[in-house]
VOBA-1610 file (N, C-alpha, C; in pm, whole numbers, padded with zeros to 5 digits, always signed):
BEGIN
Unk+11605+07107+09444Unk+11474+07155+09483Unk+11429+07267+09393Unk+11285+07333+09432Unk+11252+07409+09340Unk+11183+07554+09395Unk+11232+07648+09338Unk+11230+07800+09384Unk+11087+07856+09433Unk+11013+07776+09438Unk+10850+07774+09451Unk+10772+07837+09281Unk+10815+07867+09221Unk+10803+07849+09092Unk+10845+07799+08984Unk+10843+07701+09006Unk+10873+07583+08914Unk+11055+07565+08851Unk+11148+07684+08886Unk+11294+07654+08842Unk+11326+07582+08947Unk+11439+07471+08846Unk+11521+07393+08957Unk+11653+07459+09023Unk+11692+07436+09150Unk+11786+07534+09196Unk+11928+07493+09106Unk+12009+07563+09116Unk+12109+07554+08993Unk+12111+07553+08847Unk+11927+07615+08813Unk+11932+07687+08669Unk+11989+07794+08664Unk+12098+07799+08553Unk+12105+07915+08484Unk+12017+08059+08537Unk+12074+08211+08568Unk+11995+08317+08554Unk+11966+08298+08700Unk+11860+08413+08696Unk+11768+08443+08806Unk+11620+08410+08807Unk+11582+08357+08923Unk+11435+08273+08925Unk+11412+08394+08981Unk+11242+08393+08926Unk+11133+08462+09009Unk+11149+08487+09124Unk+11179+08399+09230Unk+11185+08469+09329Unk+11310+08545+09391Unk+11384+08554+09279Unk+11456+08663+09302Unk+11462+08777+09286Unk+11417+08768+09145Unk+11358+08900+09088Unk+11240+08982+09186Unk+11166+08881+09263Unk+11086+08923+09373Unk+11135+09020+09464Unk+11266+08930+09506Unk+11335+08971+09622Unk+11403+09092+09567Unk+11450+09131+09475Unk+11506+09239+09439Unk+11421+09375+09444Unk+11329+09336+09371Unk+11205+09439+09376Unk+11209+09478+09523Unk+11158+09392+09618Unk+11125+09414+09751Unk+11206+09488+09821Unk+11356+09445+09769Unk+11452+09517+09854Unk+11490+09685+09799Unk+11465+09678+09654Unk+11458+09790+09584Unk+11387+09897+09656Unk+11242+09867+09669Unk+11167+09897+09780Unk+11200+09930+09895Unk+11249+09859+09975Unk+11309+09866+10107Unk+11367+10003+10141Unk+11494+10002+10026Unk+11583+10134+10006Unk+11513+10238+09962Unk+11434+10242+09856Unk+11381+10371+09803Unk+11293+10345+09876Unk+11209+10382+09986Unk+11139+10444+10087Unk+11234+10455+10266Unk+11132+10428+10344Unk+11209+10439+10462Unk+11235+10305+10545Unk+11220+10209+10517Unk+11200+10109+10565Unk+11400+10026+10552Unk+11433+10062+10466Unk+11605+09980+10443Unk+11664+10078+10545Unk+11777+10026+10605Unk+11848+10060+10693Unk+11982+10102+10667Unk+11984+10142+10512Unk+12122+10213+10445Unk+12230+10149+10433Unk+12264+10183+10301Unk+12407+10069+10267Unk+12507+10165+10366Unk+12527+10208+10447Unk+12658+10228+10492Unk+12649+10200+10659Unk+12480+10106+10682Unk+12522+10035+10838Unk+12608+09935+10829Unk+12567+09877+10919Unk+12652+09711+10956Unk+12586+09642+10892Unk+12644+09521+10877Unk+12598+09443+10793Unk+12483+09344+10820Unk+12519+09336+10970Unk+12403+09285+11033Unk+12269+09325+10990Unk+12250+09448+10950Unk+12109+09551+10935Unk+12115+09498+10777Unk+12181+09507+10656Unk+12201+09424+10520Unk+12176+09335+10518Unk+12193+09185+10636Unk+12171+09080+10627Unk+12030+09080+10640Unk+12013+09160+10765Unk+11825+09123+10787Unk+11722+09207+10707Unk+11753+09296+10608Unk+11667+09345+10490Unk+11663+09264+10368Unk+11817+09179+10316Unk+11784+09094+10236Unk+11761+08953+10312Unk+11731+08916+10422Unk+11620+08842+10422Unk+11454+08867+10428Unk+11448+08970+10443Unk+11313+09005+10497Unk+11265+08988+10315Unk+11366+09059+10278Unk+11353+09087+10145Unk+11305+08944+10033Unk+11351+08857+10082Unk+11331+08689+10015Unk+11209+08690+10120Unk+11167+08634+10224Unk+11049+08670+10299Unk+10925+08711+10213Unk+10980+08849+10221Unk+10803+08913+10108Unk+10846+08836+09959Unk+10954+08822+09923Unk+10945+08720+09745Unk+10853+08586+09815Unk+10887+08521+09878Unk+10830+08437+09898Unk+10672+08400+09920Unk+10664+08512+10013Unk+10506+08536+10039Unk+10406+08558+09919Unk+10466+08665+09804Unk+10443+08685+09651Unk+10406+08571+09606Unk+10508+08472+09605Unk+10537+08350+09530Unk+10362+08287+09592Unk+10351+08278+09720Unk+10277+08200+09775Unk+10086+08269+09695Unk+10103+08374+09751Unk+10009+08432+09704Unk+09966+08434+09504Unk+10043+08413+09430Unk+10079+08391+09334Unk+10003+08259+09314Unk+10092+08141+09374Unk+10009+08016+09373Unk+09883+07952+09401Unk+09839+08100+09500Unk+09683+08084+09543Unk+09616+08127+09448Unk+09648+08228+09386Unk+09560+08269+09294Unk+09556+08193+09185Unk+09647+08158+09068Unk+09684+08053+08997Unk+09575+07931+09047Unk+09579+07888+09137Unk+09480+07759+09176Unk+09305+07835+09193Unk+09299+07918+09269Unk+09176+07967+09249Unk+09130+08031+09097Unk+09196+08034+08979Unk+09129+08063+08911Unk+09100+07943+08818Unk+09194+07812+08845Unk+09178+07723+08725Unk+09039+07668+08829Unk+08997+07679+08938Unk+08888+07620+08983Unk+08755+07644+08938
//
C-alpha cells in the first residue's frame, strides 16, 4: 500500500508522513502538550499516535490543496 503520498510501504528511508509525524511529535514535546519521556508508556503510545494522526491530516490537507490548484 501507499503512505498517502505516493511511497510504497517497504521503500527504503522515511516517507513523508513520517517526517510529518516527527515534526508533530517534536512539537508535542517542545511545548506543553507531550506527556514526557519518563511517563508510562501508555501516555508515549498515545502521543505517537496522535502524532501520525496530525501527519496524516497534513497529508490530507496537502492533497486538497494539490487538487484545488491543478483545477
Amino acid at each position: 500500500g501507499s503512505d498517502g503520498c505516493g511511497i510504497m510501504e517497504g521503500s527504503p528511508g522515511m516517507s513523508l508522513r513520517d517526517w510529518f509525524a516527527g515534526q508533530a511529535l517534536a512539537g508535542l514535546y517542545g511545548g506543553r502538550g507531550g506527556h514526557g519521556i519518563d511517563q508510562q508508556d501508555r501516555h508515549l503510545s498515545a502521543d505517537a499516535d496522535l502524532s501520525y494522526r496530525i501527519a496524516d491530516a497534513m497529508l490530507r490537507s496537502r492533497a486538497a490543496i494539490k487538487r484545488a490548484t491543478e483545477s
